[in-house]
C-alpha positions in Angstrom: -129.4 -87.0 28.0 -126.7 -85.3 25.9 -126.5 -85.7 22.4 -124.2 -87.6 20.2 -121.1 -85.8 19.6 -120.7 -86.0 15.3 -117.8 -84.6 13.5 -118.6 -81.9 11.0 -117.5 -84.9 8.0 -120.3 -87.0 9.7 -123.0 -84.6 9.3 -121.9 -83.6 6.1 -122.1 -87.4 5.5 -125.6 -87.7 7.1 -127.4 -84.7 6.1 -126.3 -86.1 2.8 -127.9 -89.4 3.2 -131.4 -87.4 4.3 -131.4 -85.4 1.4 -131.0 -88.5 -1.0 -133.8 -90.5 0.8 -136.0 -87.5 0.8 -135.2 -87.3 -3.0 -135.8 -91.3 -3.2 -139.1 -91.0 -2.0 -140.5 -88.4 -4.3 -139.5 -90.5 -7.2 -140.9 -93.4 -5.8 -143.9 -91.1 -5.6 -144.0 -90.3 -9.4 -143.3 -93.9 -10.0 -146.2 -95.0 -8.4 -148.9 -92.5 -8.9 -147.2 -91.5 -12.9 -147.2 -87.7 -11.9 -144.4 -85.2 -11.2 -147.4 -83.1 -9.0 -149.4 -85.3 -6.8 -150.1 -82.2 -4.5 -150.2 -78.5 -4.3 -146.7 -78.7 -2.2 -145.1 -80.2 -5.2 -145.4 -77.5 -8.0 -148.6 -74.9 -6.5 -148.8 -73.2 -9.5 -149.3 -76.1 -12.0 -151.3 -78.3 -9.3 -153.9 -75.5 -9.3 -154.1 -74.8 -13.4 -154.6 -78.9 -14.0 -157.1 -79.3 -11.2 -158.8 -75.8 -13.4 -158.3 -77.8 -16.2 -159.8 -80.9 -15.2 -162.8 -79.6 -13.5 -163.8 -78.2 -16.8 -163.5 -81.3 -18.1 -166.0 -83.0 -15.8 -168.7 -80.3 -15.9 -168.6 -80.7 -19.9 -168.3 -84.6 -19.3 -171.7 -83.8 -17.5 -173.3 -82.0 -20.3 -171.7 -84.9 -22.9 -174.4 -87.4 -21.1 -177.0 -84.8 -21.4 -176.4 -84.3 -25.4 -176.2 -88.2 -25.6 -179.8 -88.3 -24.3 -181.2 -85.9 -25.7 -180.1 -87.8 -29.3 -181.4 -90.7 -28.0 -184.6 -88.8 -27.5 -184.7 -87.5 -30.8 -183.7 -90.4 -32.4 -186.6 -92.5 -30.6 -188.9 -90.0 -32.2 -187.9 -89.9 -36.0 -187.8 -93.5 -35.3 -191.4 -93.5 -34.3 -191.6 -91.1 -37.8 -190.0 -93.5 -39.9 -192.4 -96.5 -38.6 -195.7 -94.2 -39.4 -194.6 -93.4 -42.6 -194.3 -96.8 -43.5 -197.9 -97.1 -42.3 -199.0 -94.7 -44.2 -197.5 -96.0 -47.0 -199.8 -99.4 -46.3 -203.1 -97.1 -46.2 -201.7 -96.1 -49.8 -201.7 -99.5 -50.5 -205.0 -100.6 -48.9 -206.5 -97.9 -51.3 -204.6 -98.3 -54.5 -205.9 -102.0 -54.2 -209.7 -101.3 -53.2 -209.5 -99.7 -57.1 -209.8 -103.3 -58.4 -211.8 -105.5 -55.7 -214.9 -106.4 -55.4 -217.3 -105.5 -52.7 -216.9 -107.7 -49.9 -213.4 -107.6 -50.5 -213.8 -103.7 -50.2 -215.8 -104.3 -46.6 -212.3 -106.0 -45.7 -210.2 -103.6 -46.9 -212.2 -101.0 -45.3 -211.7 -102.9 -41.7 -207.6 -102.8 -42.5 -207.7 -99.6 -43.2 -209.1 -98.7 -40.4 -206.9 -100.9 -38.1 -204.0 -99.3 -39.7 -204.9 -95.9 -39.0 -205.4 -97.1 -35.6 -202.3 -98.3 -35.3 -201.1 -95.4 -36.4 -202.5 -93.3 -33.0 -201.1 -95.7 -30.8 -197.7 -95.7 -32.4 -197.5 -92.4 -32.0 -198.9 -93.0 -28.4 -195.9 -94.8 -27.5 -192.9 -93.2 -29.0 -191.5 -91.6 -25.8 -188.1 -91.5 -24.0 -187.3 -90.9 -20.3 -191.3 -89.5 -20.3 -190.7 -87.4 -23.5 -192.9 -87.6 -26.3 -192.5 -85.2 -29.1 -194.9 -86.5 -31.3 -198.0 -86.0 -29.4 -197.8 -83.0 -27.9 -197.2 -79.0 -28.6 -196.6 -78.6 -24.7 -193.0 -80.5 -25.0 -189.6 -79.7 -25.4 -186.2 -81.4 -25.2 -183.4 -78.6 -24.2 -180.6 -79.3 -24.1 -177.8 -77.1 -23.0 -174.1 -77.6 -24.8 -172.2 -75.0 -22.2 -171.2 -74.1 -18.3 -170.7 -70.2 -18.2 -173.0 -69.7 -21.0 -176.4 -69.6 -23.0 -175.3 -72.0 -25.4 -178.5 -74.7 -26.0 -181.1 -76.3 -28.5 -184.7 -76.3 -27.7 -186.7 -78.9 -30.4 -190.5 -78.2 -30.0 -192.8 -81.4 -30.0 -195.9 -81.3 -32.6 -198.7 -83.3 -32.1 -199.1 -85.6 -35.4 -202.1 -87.3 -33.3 -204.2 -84.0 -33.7 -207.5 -84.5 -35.1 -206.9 -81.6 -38.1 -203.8 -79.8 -39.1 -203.3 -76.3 -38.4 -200.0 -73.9 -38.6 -199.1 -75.1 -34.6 -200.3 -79.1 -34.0 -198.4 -80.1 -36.8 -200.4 -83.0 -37.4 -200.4 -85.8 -40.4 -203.6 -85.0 -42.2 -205.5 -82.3 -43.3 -208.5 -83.5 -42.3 -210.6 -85.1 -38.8 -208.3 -88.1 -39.2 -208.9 -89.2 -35.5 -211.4 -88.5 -32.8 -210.7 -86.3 -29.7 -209.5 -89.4 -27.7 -207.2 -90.5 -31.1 -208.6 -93.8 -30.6 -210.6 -94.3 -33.8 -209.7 -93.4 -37.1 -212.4 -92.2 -39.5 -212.1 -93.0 -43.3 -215.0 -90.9 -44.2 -212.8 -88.1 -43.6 -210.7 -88.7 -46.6 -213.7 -88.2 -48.8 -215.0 -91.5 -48.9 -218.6 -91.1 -48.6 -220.3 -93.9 -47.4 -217.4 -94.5 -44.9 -216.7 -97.8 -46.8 -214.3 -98.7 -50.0 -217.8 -100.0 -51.1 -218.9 -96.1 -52.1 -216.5 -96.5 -55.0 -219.3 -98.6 -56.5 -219.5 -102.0 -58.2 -219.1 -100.9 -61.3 -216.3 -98.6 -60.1 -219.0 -95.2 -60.8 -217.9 -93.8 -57.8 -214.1 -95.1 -58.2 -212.8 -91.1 -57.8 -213.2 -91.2 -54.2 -209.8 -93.4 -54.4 -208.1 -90.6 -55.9 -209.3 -88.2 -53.2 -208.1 -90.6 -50.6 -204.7 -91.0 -52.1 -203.8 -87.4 -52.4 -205.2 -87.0 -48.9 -202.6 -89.7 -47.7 -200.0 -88.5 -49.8 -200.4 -85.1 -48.1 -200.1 -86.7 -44.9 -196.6 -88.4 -46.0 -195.2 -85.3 -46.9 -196.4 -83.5 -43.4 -194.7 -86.7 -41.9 -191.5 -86.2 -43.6 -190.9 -82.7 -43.1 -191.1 -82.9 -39.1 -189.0 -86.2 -39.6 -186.7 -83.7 -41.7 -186.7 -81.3 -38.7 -186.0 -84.0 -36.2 -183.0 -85.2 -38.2 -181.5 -81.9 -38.2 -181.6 -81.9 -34.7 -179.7 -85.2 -34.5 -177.2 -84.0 -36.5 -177.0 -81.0 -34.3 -176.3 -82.4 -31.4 -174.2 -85.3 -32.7 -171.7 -82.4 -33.9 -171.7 -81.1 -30.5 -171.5 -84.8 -29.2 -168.3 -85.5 -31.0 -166.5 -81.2 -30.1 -167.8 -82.4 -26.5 -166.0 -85.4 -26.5 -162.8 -83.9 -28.1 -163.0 -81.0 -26.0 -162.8 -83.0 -22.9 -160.3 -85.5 -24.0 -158.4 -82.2 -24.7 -158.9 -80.3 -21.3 -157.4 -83.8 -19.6 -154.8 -83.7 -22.0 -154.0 -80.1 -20.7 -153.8 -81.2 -17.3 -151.6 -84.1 -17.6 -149.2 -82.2 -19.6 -149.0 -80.1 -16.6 -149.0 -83.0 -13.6 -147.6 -86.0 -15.5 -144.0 -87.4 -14.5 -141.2 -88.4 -17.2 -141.3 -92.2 -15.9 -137.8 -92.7 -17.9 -136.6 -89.8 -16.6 -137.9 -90.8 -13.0 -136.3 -94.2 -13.1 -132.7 -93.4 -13.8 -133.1 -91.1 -11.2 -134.5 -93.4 -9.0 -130.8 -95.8 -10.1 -128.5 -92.7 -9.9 -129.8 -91.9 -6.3 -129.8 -95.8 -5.1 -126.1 -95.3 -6.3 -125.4 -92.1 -4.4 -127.3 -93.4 -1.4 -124.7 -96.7 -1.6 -121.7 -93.7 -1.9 -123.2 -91.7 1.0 -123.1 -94.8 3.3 -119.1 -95.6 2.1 -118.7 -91.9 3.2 -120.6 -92.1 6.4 -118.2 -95.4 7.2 -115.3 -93.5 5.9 -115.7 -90.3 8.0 -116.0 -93.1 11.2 -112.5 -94.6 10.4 -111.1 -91.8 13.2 -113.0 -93.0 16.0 -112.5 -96.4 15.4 -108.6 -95.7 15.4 -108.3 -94.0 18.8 -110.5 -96.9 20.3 -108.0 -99.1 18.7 -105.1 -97.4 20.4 -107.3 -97.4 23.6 -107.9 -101.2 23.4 
């Protein structure tokens, strides 16, 4: 079948109205979606530098969940450091009051103190994360990498406060056989109490030295505690710095992108209004350009 004869005014006209629609459609695009490039037909050059720019920003959105765990794990563990000094601090106590008792309240002292140091071992036992314990082991690390492309990290090396003496790599509490091999009793002979009893100090308090001996060794422990609870707190603060560049880093790189995709949505509407208008005007003109034909099937009627 032949085609529809149009006049040149009617094309014109028509080709006019297609353009418009075509035109309507993108805006009601960037309406909808808020973006001036939805795809790489609208603007290749920018589509392909945002989608650049976000997929940066979701491989360092990864690492920002690996950074907040890894503070999380650290933070479990100078938790774990804060609770044992406090303990420690009770041993203190236990001893500073075994100065002044009698004996059988010195046989009762000698069972806290021992429960305490105890509870000490199993504290330690139980401060782990995700299966990480830093506090009872030489053998583990938390590494935690900060980039994509490059070496960028922090590796924190655990220490074993559990160990039964201290030497330049467990990094334990006391300076002395504190715990047995299994860390399941605590021995308080070992802080140069001889009979293994707050009763060596004596009933007359001859003997009443051996609480001085114990105190410094305690003390010593305190200050071992605190300086690898110093360490670990450094590390928090480490990797909360890199938490909070992380964070503005990817809020930036998606800033990036949308600067480069995002749509003008007052601009977009009025020119969503103006093209309703010249779609209204195009139509008129279509009807207009028809007037013609209409005429000569007047004059044939």
């Amino acid at each position: 079948m032949a085609d529809i004869a149009l006049t040149a005014a009617q094309r014109s006209s028509l080709l006019s109205l297609q353009q418009t629609q075509t035109l309507s459609d993108r805006t009601q695009t960037r309406l909808t979606t808020g973006k001036a490039v939805n795809s790489v037909v609208d603007d290749a050059v920018n589509f392909f530098r945002a989608q650049a720019l976000s997929d940066r920003g979701s491989d360092f959105a990864l690492r920002r969940d690996e950074i907040d765990q890894g503070i999380s794990s650290l933070s479990t563990a100078l938790q774990a450091v804060e609770a044992t000094d406090n303990l420690l601090s009770q041993l203190q106590g236990i001893v500073e009051a075994a100065r002044s008792q009698s004996t059988a309240e010195r046989q009762s002292a000698t069972t806290q103190f021992i429960e305490v140091g105890k509870q000490i071992s199993e504290l330690i036992e139980d401060a782990s994360f995700a299966g990480l314990n830093l506090l009872n082991s030489t053998n583990s690390t938390l590494d935690v990498s900060f980039g994509i492309r490059t070496s960028s990290r922090l590796q924190v090396n655990g220490f074993n406060l559990n160990a039964t003496a201290a030497s330049a790599t467990n990094g334990s509490i006391f300076t002395v056989n504190a715990f047995t091999s299994n860390n399941s009793t605590f021995t308080i002979s070992n802080f140069g109490v001889s009979s293994g009893s707050f009763t060596s100090f004596g009933a007359d308090n001859s003997n009443v030295s051996f609480a001085t001996t114990a105190v410094q060794r305690i003390a010593t422990g305190i200050s071992n505690l605190r300086a690898r609870g110093a360490s670990l707190g450094a590390n928090v603060a480490i990797l909360q710095t890199r938490l909070d560049f992380t964070d503005a880093y990817v809020n930036e790189l998606q800033v990036g992108s949308d600067k480069l995709t995002l749509a003008d949505l007052n601009e977009e509407g009025a020119n969503l209004v103006a093209l309703q208008t010249r779609q209204q005007l195009g139509i008129q003109s279509l009807a207009i350009s028809g007037q013609q034909q209409q005429s000569i099937l007047a004059l044939l009627n």
